[in-house]
N, C-alpha and C positions, 0 to 999 in steps of 0.2 A: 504494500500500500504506500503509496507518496507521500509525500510529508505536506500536512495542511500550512498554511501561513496564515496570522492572526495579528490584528493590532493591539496596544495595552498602550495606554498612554502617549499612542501614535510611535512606538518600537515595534518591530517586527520580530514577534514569539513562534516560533515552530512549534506544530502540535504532530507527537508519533506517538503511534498506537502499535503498539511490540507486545511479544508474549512474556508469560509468567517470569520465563528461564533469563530472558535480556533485563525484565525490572529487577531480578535480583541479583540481575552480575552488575549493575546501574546502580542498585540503590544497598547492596549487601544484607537486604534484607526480602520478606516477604512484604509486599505492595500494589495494590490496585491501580493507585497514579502516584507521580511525583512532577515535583516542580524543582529544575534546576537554577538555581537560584546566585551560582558563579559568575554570570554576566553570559551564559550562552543564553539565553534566553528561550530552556526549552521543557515544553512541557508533554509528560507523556503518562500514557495510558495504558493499562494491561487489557486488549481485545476481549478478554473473557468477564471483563470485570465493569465493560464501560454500564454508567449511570449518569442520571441528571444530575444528582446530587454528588457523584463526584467530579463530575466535568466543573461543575458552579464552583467546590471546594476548590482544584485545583489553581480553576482562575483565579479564586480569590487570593491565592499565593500570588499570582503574577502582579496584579491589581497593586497589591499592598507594595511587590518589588517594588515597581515604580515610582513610589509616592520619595519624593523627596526629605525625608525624614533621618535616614540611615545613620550621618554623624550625629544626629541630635544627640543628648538626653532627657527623655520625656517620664515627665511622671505617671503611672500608671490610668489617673484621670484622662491626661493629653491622649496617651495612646489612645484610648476610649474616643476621644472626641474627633482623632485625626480618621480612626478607620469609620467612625460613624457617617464623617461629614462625605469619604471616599464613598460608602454606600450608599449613600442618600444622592451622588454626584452621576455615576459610575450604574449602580444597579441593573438600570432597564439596559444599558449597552451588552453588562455582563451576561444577562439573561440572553438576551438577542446575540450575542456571539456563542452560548452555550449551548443555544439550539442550531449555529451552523455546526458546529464543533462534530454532536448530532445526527446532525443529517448527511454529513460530510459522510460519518463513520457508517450508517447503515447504506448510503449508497455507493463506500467503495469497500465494501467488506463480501 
């Protein structure tokens, strides 16, 4: 399957859909999806495991990459109110990209 391409914060995130045995030579563990969070900007999925609710989760990892925060240090409040203001900002995009992510995957699976 091809590698999907996705915007977050107007970057360009790859989305791969690999099996069980690739997410845990990837991630060293057992995992449904992961989000690489090194600056490749990629995020992937285990075919046998795809969900709404994890495709939304994983974005939400990307989401959060991007927000300009990283040097801060934020008080536990702040964090609350940076990811709140993200969602309330972001949400219906995330949703609307979670269901090409989706349809991507059932029609080239």
């Amino acid at each position: 399957m091809r590698t999907l391409k996705i915007r977050v914060y107007g970057n360009i995130w790859r989305v791969k859909f690999i099996t069980a045995k690739q997410m845990h030579r990837i991630t060293g563990r057992r995992a449904e999806g992961a989000t690489d969070l090194s600056g490749n900007r990629v995020i992937y999925f285990d075919k046998e495991e795809m969900s709404k609710v994890l495709v939304l989760h994983e974005l939400g990892h990307a989401y959060f990459y991007e927000l300009p925060i990283k040097p801060a240090r934020l008080t536990s409040l702040q964090v609350e109110e940076v990811t709140v203001e993200m969602y309330a900002e972001k949400m219906e995009e995330m949703v609307k990209t979670g269901r090409f992510i989706l349809k991507f995957f059932r029609e080239n699976s």
